[in-house]
Every structure is written in C-alpha cells, then in structure tokens.
N, C-alpha and C positions, 0 to 999 in steps of 0.2 A: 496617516496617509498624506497629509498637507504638505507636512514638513522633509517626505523623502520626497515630495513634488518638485518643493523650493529646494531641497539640498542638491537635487539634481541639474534643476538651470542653472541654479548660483556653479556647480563643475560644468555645466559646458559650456557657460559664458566666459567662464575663469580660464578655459584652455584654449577658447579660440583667439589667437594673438598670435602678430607677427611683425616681425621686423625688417630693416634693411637699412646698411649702411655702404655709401661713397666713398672713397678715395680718389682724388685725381693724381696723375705722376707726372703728366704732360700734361700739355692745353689740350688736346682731342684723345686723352686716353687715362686710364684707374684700374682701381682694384672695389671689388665689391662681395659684401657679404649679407648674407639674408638668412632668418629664423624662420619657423613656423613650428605649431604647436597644435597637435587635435586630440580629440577624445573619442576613443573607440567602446562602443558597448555593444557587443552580441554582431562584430562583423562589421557595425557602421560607424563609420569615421565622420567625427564632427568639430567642423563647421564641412572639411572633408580632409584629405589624408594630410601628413604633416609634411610630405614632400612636396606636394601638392601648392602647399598654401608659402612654402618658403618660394618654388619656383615662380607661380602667379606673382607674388609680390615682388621679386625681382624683378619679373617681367613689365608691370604695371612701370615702369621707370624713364620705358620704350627707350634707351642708349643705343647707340648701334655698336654689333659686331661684340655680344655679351656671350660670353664663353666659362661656363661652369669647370674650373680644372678639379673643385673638390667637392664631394657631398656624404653624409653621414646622416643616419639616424639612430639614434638611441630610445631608449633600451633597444639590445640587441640579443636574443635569447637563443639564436643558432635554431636547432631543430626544436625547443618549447618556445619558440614563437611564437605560437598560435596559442598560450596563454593570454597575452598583451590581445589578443582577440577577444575576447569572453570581455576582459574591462582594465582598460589601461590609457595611457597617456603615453603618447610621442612627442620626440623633439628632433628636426632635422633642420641641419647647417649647411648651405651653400655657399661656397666662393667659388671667386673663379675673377677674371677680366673684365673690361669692355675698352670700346674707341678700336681708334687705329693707331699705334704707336710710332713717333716721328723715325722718319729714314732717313741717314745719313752719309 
C-alpha cells in the first residue's frame, strides 16, 4: 500500500512542469512558446489541465499584446478520449506573438 502511495506522487510530481521560451525580432516585439504537462486520474487534472498550465505560464511573463496564433494537445484520441480520462498524461504547446511590431 506504501509503495502505490509513493508511486503515485512521485507521477504527479513528475508531470506537473512547464515551460516557456522568448524570442525577440525587434526591440518591442517576439515570438514565444510555452509547454505544460498534467496528470489526469478519474476526470482530475493535476496540478490542473495541460492547456491550462502552458497558457498561465505564458501569461505569468505579463509582455504586452501576447497573441496565441498556435495550440495543440496531445494525445489526441478523437471520439476514445475519454480513455486519457480514466488515467493518462497530456502535453499541450503554445505559440503564438507578442510586442508591437515596428511600422514603417
């Protein structure tokens, strides 16, 4: 019993993580991209959804004028879905912009 205890934090320590990466193109303007990662068991998403945690952490950056042109999550299981609900792992990727880009 101990050891599915410890097996289980040790997975939902291991999947809550996130990332997020800059680009500048101009002095007031980039390109940026952001990960997140959660673990779903029986409907609940942890630390919470994996869209979730890539957009917060984007957001956390506070840039102005952040504009998401692209986002994904995987696995993607179309209408068995709702398997990855029962017990499964995500992973979802944002890019997208931010700034204002110089006018000429």
């Amino acid at each position: 019993m101990r050891s599915a205890v410890v097996g289980s934090a040790v997975l939902v320590l291991l999947t809550a993580c996130a990332g997020v990466s800059f680009e500048r193109t101009t002095e007031t303007s980039g390109t940026f991209s952001s990960y997140g990662l959660a673990f779903t068991i029986l409907s609940s998403d942890f630390p919470k959804g994996a869209m979730q945690v890539a957009r917060e952490n984007a957001s956390d950056a506070n840039l102005a004028n952040m504009e998401i042109k692209k986002s994904i999550v995987t696995p993607y299981l179309g209408p068995f879905d709702w398997l990855l609900d029962i017990v499964g792992i995500r992973y979802a990727r944002i890019s997208g912009t931010w700034g204002f880009a110089a006018t000429q």
